[in-house]
C-alpha positions as CSV (number, residue, x, y, z in Angstrom):
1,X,-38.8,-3.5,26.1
2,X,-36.9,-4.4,22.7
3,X,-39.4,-5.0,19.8
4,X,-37.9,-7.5,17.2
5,X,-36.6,-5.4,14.7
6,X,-35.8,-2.4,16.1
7,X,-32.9,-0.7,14.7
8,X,-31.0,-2.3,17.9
9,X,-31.4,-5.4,16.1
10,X,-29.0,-4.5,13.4
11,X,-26.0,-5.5,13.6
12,X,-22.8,-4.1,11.4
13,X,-20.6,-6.7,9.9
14,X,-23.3,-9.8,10.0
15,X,-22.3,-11.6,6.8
16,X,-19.1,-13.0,6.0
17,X,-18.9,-10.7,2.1
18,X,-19.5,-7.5,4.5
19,X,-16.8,-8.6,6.5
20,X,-14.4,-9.4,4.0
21,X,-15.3,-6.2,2.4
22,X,-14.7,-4.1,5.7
23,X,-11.8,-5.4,6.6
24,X,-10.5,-4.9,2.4
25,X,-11.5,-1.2,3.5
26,X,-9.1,-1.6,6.6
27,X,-6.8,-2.5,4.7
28,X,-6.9,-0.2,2.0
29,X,-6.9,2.6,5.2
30,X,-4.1,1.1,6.6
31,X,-2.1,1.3,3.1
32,X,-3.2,5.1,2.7
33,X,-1.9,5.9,6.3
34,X,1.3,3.9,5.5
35,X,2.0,5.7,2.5
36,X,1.2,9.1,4.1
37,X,3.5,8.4,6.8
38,X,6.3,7.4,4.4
39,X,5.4,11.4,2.9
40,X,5.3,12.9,6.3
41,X,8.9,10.6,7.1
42,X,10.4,11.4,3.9
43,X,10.2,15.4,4.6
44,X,11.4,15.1,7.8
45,X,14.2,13.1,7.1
46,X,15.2,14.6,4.1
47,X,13.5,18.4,4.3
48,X,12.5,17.6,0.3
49,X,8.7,17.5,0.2
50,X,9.5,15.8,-4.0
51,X,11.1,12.4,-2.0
52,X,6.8,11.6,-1.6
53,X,7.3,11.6,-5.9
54,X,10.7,9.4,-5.3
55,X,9.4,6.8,-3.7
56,X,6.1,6.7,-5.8
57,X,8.1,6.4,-9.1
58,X,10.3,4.2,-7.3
59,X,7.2,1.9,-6.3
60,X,6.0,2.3,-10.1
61,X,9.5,0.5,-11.0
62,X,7.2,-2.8,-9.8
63,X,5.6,-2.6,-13.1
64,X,7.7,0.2,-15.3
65,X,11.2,-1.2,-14.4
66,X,14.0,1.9,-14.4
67,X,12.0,4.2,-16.8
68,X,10.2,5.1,-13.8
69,X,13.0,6.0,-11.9
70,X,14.4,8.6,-14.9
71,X,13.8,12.3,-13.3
72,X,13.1,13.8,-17.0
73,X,10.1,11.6,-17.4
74,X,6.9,12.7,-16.3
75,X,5.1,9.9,-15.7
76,X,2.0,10.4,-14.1
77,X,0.6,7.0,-15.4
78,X,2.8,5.0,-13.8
79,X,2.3,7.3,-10.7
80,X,-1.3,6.7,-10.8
81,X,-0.9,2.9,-11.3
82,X,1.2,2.5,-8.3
83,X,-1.0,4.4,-6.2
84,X,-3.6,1.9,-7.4
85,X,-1.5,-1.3,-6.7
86,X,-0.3,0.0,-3.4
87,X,-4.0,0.6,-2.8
88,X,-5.1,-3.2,-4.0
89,X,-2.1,-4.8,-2.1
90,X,-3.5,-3.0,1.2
91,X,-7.1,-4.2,0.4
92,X,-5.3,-8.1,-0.3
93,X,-3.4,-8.5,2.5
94,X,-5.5,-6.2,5.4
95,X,-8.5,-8.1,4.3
96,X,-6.7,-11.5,6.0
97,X,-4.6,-9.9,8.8
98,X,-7.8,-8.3,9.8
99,X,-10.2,-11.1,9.9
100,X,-7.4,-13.6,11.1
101,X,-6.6,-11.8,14.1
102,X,-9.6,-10.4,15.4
103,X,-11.1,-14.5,14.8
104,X,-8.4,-15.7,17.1
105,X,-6.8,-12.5,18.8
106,X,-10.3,-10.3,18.7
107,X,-10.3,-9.8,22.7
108,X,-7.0,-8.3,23.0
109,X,-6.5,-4.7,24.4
110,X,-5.5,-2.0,22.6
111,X,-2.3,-1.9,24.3
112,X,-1.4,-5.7,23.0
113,X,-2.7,-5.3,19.9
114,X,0.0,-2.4,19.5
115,X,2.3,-4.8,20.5
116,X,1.7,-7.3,18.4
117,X,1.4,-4.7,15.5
118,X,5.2,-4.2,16.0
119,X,6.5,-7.8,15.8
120,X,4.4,-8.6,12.9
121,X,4.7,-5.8,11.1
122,X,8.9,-7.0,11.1
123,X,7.7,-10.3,10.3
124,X,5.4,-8.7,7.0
125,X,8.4,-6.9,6.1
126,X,11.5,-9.2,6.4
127,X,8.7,-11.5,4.2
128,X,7.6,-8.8,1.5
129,X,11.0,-7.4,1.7
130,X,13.6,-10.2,1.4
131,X,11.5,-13.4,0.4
132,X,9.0,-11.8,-2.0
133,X,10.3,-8.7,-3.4
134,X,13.9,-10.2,-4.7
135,X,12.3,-12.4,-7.1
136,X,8.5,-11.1,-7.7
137,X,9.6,-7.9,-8.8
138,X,12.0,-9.1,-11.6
139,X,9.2,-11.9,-12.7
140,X,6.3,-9.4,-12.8
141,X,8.9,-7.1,-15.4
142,X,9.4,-11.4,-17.3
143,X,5.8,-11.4,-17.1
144,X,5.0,-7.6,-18.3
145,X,7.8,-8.1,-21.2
146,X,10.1,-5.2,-19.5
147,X,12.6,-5.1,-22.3
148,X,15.1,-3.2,-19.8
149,X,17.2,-5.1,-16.5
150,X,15.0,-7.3,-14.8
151,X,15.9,-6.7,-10.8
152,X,14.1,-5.9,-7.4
153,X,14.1,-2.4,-8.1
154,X,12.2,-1.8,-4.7
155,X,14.6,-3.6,-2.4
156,X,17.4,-1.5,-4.3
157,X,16.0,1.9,-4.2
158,X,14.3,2.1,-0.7
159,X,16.1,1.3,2.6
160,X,15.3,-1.3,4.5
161,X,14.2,0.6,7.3
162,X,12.3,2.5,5.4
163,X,10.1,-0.3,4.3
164,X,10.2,-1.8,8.2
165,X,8.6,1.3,9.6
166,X,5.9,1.2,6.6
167,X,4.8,-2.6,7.3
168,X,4.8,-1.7,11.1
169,X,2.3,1.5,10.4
170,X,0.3,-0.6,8.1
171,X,-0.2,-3.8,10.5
172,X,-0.6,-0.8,13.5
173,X,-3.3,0.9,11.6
174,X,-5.3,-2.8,10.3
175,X,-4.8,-4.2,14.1
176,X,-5.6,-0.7,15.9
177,X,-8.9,-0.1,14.2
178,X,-10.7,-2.9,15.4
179,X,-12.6,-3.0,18.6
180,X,-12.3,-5.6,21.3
181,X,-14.9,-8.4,20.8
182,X,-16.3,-10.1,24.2
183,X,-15.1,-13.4,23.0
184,X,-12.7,-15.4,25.6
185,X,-9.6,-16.8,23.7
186,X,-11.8,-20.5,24.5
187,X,-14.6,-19.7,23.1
């Protein structure tokens, strides 16, 4: 007999701030495993372990404009502050995917929610990529005064399907780490 409370009266994720916070550490999981795939990718693909550096001085571009792209310049500032808003922009946007989904989708298998990590990880991407990249990245260098070319450095520098496989592995990772709830779609 179950004595009122027990430890199996505790449940994990009760409140709607430790669920929000959770799935922010989804998504921050999912970025990190996006990004380390992207390393992983980069070697194979190009057999130059330094393209992981590349593609972090080109994400620093988001904020540093071409200065970050220069070889000579060591710039482990700009490094460390994309790392940081890679990170953040996980935590934003796995925070919603992960608490929209498993709301609605939460009884799907892990087999569909694969699935439907694919399609909407194209979806995330031909959105990031093409709608809001083009024009946040050179109104983030407006707002940050960038005295240098304003343009989407990120759509420029890193191909497209590059950036397609990364949103697929991140919405994988965010939709793959949750467990089936007992909920019916109905109720």
């Amino acid at each position: 007999m179950r004595q009122e409370g027990s430890l199996s009266d505790v449940r994990p994720f009760r409140g709607a701030l430790t669920r929000t916070a959770a799935a922010a550490g989804v998504g921050v999981l999912a970025a990190w495993a996006a990004l380390a795939f992207n390393a992983v990718g980069s070697i194979f693909v190009t057999g130059a372990p330094s393209e992981l550096l590349h593609l972090l001085r080109v994400y620093a571009t988001f904020h540093h404009g071409a200065e970050a792209l220069r070889a000579d310049v060591h710039a482990p500032a700009a490094i460390a502050t994309s790392m940081f808003l890679y990170t953040a922009t996980g935590a934003l946007l796995g925070a919603p995917l992960y608490l929209v989904y498993r709301r609605w989708f939460g009884w799907h298998t892990a087999p569909w929610r694969a699935l439907n990590a694919a399609w909407l990880g194209v979806v995330m991407w031909l959105v990031n990529y093409y709608a809001v990249l083009t024009w946040a990245q050179p109104l983030a260098l407006r707002i940050l005064r960038y005295e240098g070319e304003r343009r989407p450095y990120i759509t420029e520098h890193i191909p497209g399907w590059v950036a397609a496989v990364t949103h697929v592995t991140f919405v994988a990772v965010v939709l793959l780490l949750q467990e089936p709830t007992k909920l019916t779609p109905r109720e």
